[in-house]
C-alpha positions, 0 to 999 in steps of 0.5 A, a space after each residue: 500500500 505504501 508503495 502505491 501511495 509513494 507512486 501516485 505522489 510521484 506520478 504528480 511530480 510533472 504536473 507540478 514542474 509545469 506550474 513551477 516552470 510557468 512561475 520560473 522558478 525552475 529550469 526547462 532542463 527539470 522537465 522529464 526526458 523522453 527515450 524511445 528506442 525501437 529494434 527493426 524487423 524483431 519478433 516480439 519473442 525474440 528477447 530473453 524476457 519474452 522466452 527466448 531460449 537462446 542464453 544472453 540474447 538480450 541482456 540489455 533490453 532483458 534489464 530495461 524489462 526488469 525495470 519497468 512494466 512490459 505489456 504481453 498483448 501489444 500490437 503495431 498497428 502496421 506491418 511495413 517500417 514507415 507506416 508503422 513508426 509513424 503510427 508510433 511517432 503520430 498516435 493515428 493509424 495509417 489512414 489518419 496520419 496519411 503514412 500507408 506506405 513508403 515513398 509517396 506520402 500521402 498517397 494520390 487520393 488520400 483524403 486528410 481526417 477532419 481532425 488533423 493531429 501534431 506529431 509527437 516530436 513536433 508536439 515536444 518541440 513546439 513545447 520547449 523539447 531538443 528533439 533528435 533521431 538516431 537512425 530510421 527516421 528517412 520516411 517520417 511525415 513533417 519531422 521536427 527533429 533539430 538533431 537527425 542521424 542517417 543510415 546508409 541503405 539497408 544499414 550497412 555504414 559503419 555507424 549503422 550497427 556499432 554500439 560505439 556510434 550509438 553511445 556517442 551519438 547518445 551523449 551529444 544529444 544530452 549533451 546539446 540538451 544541457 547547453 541549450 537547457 532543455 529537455 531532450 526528446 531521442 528517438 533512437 533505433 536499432 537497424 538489427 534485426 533487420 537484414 542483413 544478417 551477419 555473415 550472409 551473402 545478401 550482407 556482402 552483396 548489399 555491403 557492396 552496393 550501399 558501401 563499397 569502398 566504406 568503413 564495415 560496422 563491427 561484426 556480430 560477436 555472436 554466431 549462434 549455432 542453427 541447432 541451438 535457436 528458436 523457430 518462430 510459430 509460423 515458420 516450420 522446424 526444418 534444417 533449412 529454416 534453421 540455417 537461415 534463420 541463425 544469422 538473424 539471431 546474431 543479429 537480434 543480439 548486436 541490436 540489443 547491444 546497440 541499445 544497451 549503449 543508448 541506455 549506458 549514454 544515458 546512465 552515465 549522463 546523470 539523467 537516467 531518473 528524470 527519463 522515461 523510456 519506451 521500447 518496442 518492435 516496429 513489427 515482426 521479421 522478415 520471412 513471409 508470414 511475419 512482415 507485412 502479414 496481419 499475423 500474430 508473429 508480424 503485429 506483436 510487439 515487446 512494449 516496455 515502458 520504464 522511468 524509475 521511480 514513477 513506475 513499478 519494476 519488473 511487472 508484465 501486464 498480462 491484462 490489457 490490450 496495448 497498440 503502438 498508437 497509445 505511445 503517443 497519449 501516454 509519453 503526453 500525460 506521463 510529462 504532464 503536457 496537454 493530451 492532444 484531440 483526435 488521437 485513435 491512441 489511449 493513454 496506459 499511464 493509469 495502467 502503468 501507475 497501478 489504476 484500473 481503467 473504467 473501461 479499456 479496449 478489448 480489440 487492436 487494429 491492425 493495417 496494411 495498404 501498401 507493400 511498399 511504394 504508395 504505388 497502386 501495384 503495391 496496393 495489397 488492403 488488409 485489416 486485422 482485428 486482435 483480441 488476447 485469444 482470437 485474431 480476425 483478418 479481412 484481406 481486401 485485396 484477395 475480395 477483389 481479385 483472388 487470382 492476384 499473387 502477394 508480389 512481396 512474398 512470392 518472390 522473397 528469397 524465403 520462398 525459396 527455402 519453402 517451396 524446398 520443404 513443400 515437395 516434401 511436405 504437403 502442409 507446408 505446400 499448402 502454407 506457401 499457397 496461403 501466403 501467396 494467394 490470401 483468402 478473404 477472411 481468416 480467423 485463428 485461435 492465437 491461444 493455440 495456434 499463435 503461427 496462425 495455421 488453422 484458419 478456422 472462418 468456416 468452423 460453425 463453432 466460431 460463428 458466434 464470436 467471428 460476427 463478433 469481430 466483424 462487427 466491432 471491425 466495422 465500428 472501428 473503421 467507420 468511427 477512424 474514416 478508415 477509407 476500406 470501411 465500405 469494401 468491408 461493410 459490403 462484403 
């Protein structure tokens, strides 16, 4: 009880930092900092603390999560890199903030809601914030950074994946905060785990295309045996997928490290009290099944939140339904700054001081709408609909047009690998037709079958709860403009 008490007291402190701020009585520098670090192409059971059998996979972020609260049911809200970080960055789905796919944005046609919104870096700048990025911030709608570092293509410069980079690149920004005698607003991100993988051949060619002649980041300082790793839900345990699959965790490791050096920056900083910290995946890995499907592999993510002293140590919240949009809402009312209308984020800071909403959602939604290029041959329309024991999936793009092939996956080199196990095992050929040419609708029992191979839409025994999720889909999409809403309500 005491503790309770000690940390709804302490939850106050911002509210009364912005009062003493008004009267001057103290510096913008009292003002709480704000770290939000991702990992790309990370499946959220990848980490040690998400049961990653692997021993010393992340010892970093395994640390952050004893630290803070980690949510067991969080969700991206799309399933390609720019859409989905500017869903975090925006507390708006694809469709409200106008990122639905990579280059054009927004795409021809995009109609903008009738509530437009801030950003969450130009919100914190406008309000007295230093803003920076580290990385994977070249497809952000309007940023408002005054600090920004880049990454060669596909990451492969040499300050890309060094821990080395991330920790002194970390200090300037606080160190540029302090003289400026502002609070610092990092967005941080990780390039690993998303390919190339350490010692691989796509890593030796890409290296030559995007740095030949240039300085190599360090390598992996692991090489994780094939025998020894963990095969995600949704691919199958074969020898070949174990091969492949090993680099990526040599990978999953390095980008730990490359956080752990953001966070040591910020330890030996002196601010690490007055910081809160966020982390998360931006989406799933790379083989099909994961990235850009509306599976559970591809949406999860690990979300952990900390900031010693106003939140409670090593909890899991195994509890409420958690979205990347809610990132947003909650860094605004965790600093004490106005909440921002139109958000289809809520916040989780009375979650994270221990408080029982009223009332909290028992659905995510989920998106994809472009492939890649908001471009109309990569216009691939799903939505997905996410409860703790049930996923449904409306595929548009296959209502439309059920001969028309997934182009990303069908000629992703992983296919390769499958069709390879396919000749041999009639499930798995059938997988491969799955992920090729989607089916209008799925459903999955992700309590039972979380690599979502059972697609039970046509078991009269979830008739009941799939009119369920149609139906509050149908909400959801008509209450955010969701400009699908009418493809689904005449299905």
């Amino acid at each position: 009880m005491y503790k309770l008490l000690k940390m709804n007291v302490l939850s106050k402190v911002g509210v009364a930092v912005v009062l003493l701020l008004a009267a001057g009585i103290v510096s913008a520098a009292d003002r709480p900092n704000v770290l939000l670090l991702t990992v790309d192409d990370m499946n959220w059971d990848s980490l040690g603390v998400t049961g990653c059998s692997i021993p010393g996979i992340s010892p970093n972020i395994d640390a952050l999560a004893s630290r803070g609260v980690r949510f067991h049911h969080a969700h991206v809200t799309s399933t390609i890199c720019g859409p989905s970080r500017n869903a975090i960055l925006s507390g708006r789905y694809p469709h409200g903030s106008g990122s639905m796919g990579h280059g054009q944005m927004p795409p021809v046609g995009w109609e903008s809601p009738e509530i437009t919104t801030p950003r969450l870096d130009s919100y914190l700048h406008n309000n007295g914030y230093y803003t920076a990025a580290i990385l994977k911030n070249s497809r952000q709608l309007s940023p408002s950074f005054d600090l920004r570092f880049h990454e060669k293509g596909f990451g492969v410069g040499f300050e890309d994946r060094n821990p080395d980079s991330f920790y002194e690149r970390t200090q300037l920004v606080i160190e540029n905060a302090k003289k400026s005698d502002q609070p610092f607003f990092l967005y941080a991100n990780s390039i690993d785990p998303h390919d190339p993988w350490p010692r691989t051949e796509r890593e030796a060619a890409l290296r030559e295309e995007y740095n030949k002649g240039g300085k190599d980041y360090p390598q992996a300082s692991t090489h994780y045996d094939p025998s020894i790793i963990d095969i995600p839900s949704y691919l199958p345990d074969a020898p070949e997928v174990r091969q492949y699959l090993a680099p990526y965790y040599d990978s999953v490791h390095r980008g730990d490290a490359c956080l752990g050096a953001v966070i040591k920056a910020l330890d030996d900083s002196g601010v690490a009290d007055n910081t809160v910290i966020v982390f998360l995946s931006d989406h799933g890995m790379w083989p099909p099944g994961g990235k850009r499907s509306l599976y559970d592999n591809s949406t999860r993510t690990p979300l952990i939140v900390s900031w010693p002293g106003r939140i409670p140590q090593g909890v899991v919240d195994m509890e409420h339904m958690a979205s990347s949009v809610d990132i947003m809402p909650t860094i605004l009312e965790a600093i004490a700054l106005p909440e921002v209308k139109g958000l289809e984020g809520k916040s989780l800071w009375p979650i994270l001081q221990g408080k029982k909403p009223k009332q909290w959602r028992e659905y995510v939604y989920a998106a994809n709408n472009y492939f890649g290029s908001s471009e109309a041959k990569d216009y691939y329309p799903g939505r997905a609909w996410i409860g703790k024991e049930h996923l449904y999936v409306f595929n548009i793009h296959a209502k439309r047009d059920p001969d028309r092939l997934n182009q990303f996956d069908t000629y992703h080199e992983f296919m390769h690998v499958l069709n390879a196990i396919g000749e041999r095992d009639p499930r798995i050929a059938k997988r491969v037709d799955t992920i090729s040419y989607r089916p209008p609708e799925e459903f999955y029992d992700i309590t039972k079958d979380s690599g979502c191979w059972n697609n039970l839409i046509n078991n009269p025994e979830y008739e009941v709860i799939i009119e369920k999720y149609r139906n509050s889909l149908a909400k959801e999409m008509d209450a955010t403009e969701d400009p699908e809403a009418n493809a689904f309500s005449i299905q």
